[in-house]
N, C-alpha and C positions, 0 to 999 in steps of 0.2 A: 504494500500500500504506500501510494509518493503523498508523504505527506506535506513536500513543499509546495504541492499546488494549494495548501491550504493555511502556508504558513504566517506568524502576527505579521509581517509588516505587507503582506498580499490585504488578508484582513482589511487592515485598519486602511487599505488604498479605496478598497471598496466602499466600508463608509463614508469615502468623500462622494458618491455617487449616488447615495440613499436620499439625501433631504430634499433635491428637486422634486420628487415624487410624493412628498409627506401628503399636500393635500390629494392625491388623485387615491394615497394607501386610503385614506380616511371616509371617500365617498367609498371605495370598495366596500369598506370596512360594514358602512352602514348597510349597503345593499344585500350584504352576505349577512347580517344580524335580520334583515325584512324577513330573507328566506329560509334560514335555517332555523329562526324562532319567534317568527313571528312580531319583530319586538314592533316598539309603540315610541312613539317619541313628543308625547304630548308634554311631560313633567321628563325637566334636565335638572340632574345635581352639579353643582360647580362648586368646586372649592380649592385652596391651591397648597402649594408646601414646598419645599426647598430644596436643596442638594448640593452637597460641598466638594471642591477640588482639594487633590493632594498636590503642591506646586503655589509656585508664588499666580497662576494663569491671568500674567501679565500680557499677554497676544491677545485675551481672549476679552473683546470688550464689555460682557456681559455679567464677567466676573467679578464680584462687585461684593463688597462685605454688608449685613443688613441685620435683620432677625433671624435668626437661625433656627429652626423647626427642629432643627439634629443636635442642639447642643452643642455646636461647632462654630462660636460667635468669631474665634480665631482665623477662620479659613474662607476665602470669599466661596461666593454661590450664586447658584442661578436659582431662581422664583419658576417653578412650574403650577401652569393654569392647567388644570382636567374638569372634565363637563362629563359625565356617566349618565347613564339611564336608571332608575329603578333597582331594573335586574343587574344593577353592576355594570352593563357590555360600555366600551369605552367610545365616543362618538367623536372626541378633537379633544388635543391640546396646544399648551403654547409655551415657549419658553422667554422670560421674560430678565431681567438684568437683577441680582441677587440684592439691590436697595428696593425693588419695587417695593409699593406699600399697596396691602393687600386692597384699599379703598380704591386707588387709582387702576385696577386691573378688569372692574367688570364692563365698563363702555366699552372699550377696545373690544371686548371678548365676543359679547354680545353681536357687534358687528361683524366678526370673523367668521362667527357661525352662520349667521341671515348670508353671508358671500358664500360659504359654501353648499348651506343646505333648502335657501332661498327663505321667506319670511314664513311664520306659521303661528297658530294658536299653541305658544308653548307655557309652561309653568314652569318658573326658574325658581328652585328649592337652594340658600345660602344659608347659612352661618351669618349670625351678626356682623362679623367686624368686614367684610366683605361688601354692602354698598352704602355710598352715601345718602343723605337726605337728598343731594341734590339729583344723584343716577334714579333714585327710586322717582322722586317725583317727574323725571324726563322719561322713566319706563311709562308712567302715569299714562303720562300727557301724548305717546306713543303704542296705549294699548298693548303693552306687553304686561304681562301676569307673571306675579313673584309669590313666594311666599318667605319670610325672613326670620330670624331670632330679631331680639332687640336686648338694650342695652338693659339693667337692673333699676336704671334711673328711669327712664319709658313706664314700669313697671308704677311707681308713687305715682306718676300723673294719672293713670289708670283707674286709680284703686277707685276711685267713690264712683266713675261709669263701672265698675263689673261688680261691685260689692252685691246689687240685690238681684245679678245675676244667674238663672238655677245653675247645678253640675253636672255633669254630667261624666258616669260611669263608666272609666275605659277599662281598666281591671281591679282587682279589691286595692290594688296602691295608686293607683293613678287618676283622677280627676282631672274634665277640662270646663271652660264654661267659654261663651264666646257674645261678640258686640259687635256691630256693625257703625264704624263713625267716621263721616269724610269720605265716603268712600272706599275704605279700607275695613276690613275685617281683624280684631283683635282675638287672639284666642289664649287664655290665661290656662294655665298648665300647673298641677301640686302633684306633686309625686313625694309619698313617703320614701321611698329609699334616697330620694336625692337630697330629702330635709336631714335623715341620719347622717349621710357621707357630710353637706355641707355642717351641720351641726357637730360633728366631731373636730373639722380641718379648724372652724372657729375656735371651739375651746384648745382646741393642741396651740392655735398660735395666740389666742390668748394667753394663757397658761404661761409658753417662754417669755410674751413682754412682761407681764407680771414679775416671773421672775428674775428676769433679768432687771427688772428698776428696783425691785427688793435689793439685787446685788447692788446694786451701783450707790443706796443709800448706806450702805453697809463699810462701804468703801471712801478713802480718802481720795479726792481726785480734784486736779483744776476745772473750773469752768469752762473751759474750751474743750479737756477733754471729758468732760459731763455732755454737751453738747455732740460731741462725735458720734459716739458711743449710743445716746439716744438714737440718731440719725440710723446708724444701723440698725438699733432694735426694730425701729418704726417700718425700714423698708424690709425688713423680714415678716413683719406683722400685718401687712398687708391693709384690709381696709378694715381689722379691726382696731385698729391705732384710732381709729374717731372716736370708739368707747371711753378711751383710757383719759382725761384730761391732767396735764404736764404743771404744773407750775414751776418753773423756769429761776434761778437768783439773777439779777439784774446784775451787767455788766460791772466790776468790780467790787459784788457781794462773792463771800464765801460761800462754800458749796456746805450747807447744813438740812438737818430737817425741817428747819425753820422755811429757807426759803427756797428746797425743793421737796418739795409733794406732789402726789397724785390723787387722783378721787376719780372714781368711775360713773359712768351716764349708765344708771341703770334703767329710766327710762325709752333710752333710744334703744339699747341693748332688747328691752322684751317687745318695742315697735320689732326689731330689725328680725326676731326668730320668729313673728308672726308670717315673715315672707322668705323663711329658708323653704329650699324644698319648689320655690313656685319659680315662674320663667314664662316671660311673655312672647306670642308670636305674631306677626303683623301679615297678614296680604293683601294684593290685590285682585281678584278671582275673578273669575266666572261666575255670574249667581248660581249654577247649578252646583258649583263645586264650594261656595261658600257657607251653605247650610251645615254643615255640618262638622263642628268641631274634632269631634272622635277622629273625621276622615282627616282632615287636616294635620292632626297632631301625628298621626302614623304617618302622610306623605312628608313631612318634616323629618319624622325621625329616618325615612331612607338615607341622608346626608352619611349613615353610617358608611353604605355602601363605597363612596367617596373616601372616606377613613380606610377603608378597605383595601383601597385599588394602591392606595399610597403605600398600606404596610406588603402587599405584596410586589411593587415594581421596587420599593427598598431592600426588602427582606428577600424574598425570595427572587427577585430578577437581580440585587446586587447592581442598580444604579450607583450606590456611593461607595467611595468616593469616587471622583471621578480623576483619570489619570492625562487624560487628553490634556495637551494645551495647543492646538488649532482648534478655531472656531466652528467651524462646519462639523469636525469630527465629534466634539463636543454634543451637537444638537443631532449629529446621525446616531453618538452613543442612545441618547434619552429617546429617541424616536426607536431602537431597536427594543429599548426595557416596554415601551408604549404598546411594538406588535408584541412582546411576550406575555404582557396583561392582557393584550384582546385575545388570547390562544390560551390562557387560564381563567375567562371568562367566558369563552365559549366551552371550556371543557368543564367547568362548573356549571354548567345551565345543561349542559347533556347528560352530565351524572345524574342531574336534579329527577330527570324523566328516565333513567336507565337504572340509576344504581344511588337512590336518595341516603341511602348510608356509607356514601364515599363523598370524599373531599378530593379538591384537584391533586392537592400536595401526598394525598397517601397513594393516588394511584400514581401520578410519575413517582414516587418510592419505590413500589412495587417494582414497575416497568424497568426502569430502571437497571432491575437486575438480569436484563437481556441483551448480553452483552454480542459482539462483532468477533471472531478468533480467525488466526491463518494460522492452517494447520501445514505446515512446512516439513517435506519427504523427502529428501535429498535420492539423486537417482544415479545409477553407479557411470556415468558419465561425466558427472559434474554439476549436473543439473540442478534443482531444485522446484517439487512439485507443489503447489500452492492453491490451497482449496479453502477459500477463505468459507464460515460457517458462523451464523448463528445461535446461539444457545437455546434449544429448546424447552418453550416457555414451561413453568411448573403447571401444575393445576388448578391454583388460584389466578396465576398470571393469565391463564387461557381464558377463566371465569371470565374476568374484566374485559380483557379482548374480545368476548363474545358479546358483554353486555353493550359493549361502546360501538357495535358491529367492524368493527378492526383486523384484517387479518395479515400475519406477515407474509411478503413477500417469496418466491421462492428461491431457497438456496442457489449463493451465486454459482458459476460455474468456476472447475479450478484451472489455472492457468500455471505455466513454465518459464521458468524465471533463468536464463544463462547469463554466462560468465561469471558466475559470483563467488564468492569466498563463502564457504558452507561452517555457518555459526551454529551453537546447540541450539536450540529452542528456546533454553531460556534464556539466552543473551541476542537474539536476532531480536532490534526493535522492528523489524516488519510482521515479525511472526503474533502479535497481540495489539488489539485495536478496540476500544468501546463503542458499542455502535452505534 
């Protein structure tokens, strides 16, 4: 087997030749999701997420330091947009400069897809921090239909329109109620598991400021570093630091009990755990789709599937980091992780109807272990007889195979190999190959 017809730097020649095609991959893409499953493309998820270079990826103008989704605020990155369906199948993305801020990303996008897929009655499902007041009211004023999170502040202006609002039943933890004002639809959301998670994270990071101002009063320290020291408590403590109120010594008072204390808002404090747990949602709909909260609250929570697509092109396709530094190779690497999400989407949605107790990831495990061998005969001329063979599948392997309607190929034929230096078996790298 010549494995230099398929060696890195052939490779990496070719992805400078993949990204002229990205949009012509992308109408395929659709055309084969119409046919092969029927899909629907009335409700798009969009949300976006990051990816970091190993390198200084000084060539590559996109490379750009920003928020880092990875935990890698050191290393610049590029900002990728993806838009999924429902079912997960992936319909366009985009790759955008790694300062992008996620507010300035959905006008652009929007119009990327109306060029490619022409205008239509769609419902764009986001994540709060993702459009502005001003994109939302230009979707408004353009007939385009969102549905959105909103911020926890949205939530107080709210409260006295949805207070003598009935609820409504979506399982024994979950309640929504819903209002129609301005033309938009509000749909208020209480979920007991989410009052527990937030109501723990509160008290854990109350609990450290607390203690940590207990230390500090305990402690001898100048003023300025009284002041530091607070500064960190406070941005660890996140927005419970409103509860706690500070009194401060004035600029060349000593640092005593006297004139630093604390006292806590315990009034604002049982205000604020009357609204752990709740989360407000805005759209703008269709009246036939705006009736009903229950439905709303589930087409929301799809966004998951978007979290999805990201943990499997990172995790499993091994997008990051990324080692390119020419730009084109860069955007042919993420467009290559992009067809490998739409090929564990489409094999997710055929398990779903074949084999609902398989996942993409356990059956390429499986598969997997069907390997390529050249079985190498040496012949008393000099020769060497090469019958390359695949491993005949087990019994569960063949299961799958059958279920997925899959069948392998048959056995190549063997071929004669001259003039060569006859190696054992276990030292010829032609003689073993994965398939």
């Amino acid at each position: 087997m010549d494995f230099t017809a398929a060696c890195k730097d052939r490779l990496y020649r070719c992805l400078d030749r993949l990204v002229e095609h990205k949009d012509a991959l992308n109408r395929h893409l659709v055309e084969q999701w119409r046919t092969l499953f029927d899909a629907k493309f009335d409700v798009l998820l969009y949300d976006l997420t990051s990816t970091y270079f190993e390198g200084l990826g000084e060539k590559i103008p996109k490379a750009k330091h920003g928020y880092s989704r990875d935990g890698r605020p050191d290393c610049r990155q590029v900002v990728i947009a993806l838009v999924v369906t429902p079912d997960g199948l992936p319909l366009a993305y985009e790759v955008m400069p790694g300062n992008t801020s996620d507010k300035t990303t959905l006008k652009s996008f929007l119009a990327r897809v109306e060029s490619l897929y022409g205008k239509a009655n769609r419902i764009w499902v986001m994540d709060r921090g993702v459009p502005t007041e001003e994109v939302l009211r230009e979707m408004r004023v353009e007939g385009i239909h969102y549905l959105v999170g909103t911020p926890k502040s949205r939530l107080s202006k709210m409260e006295h329109t949805l207070v003598d609002r009935p609820w409504s039943q979506v399982h024994a933890a979950l309640q929504v109620k819903l209002v129609e004002q301005e033309g938009e639809v509000y749909v208020l959301a209480r979920s007991q598991d989410r009052r527990h998670k937030e109501r723990a994270i509160r008290r854990r990071k109350l609990k450290r400021l607390v203690k940590g101002l207990n230390d500090l009063k305990r402690r001898t320290v100048s003023r300025d570093v009284l002041l530091q020291k607070i500064g960190a408590l406070k941005a660890e403590a996140g927005q419970v630091k409103q509860f706690v109120r500070i009194h401060l010594p004035k600029e060349g008072e000593p640092v005593t009990r006297a004139t630093f204390r604390c006292s806590f808002d315990w009034t604002g404090w049982r205000r604020s755990r009357d609204r752990e747990g709740a989360y407000l949602l805005r759209g703008y709909l269709p009246a036939t789709v705006a009736e009903d909260g229950v439905s709303l609250w589930r087409m929301y929570m799809q966004l998951v599937q978007v979290e999805q697509a990201f943990k499997n092109i990172k995790s499993d396709l091994a997008v990051r980091p990324i080692h390119h530094q020419i730009e084109p190779r860069v955007e042919a690497h993420i467009l290559v992780a992009f067809l490998g999400y739409a090929l564990l989407a489409s094999l997710r949605l055929k398990l779903q109807y074949a084999a609902p107790g398989l996942t993409s990831r356990a059956v390429l495990e499986k598969l997997s272990a069907i390997r390529m061998v050249d079985v190498c005969i040496p012949t008393t001329d000099g020769r060497l007889l090469v019958m390359p063979r695949y491993i005949e599948p087990e019994a569960d392997q063949q299961l799958v195979l059958e279920k997925l309607n899959l069948t392998l190929p048959a056995q190549p034929p063997p071929r004669i190999r001259s003039g060569e230096v006859i190696l054992p078996a276990a030292t010829d790298p032609s003689c073993s190959a994965d398939l």
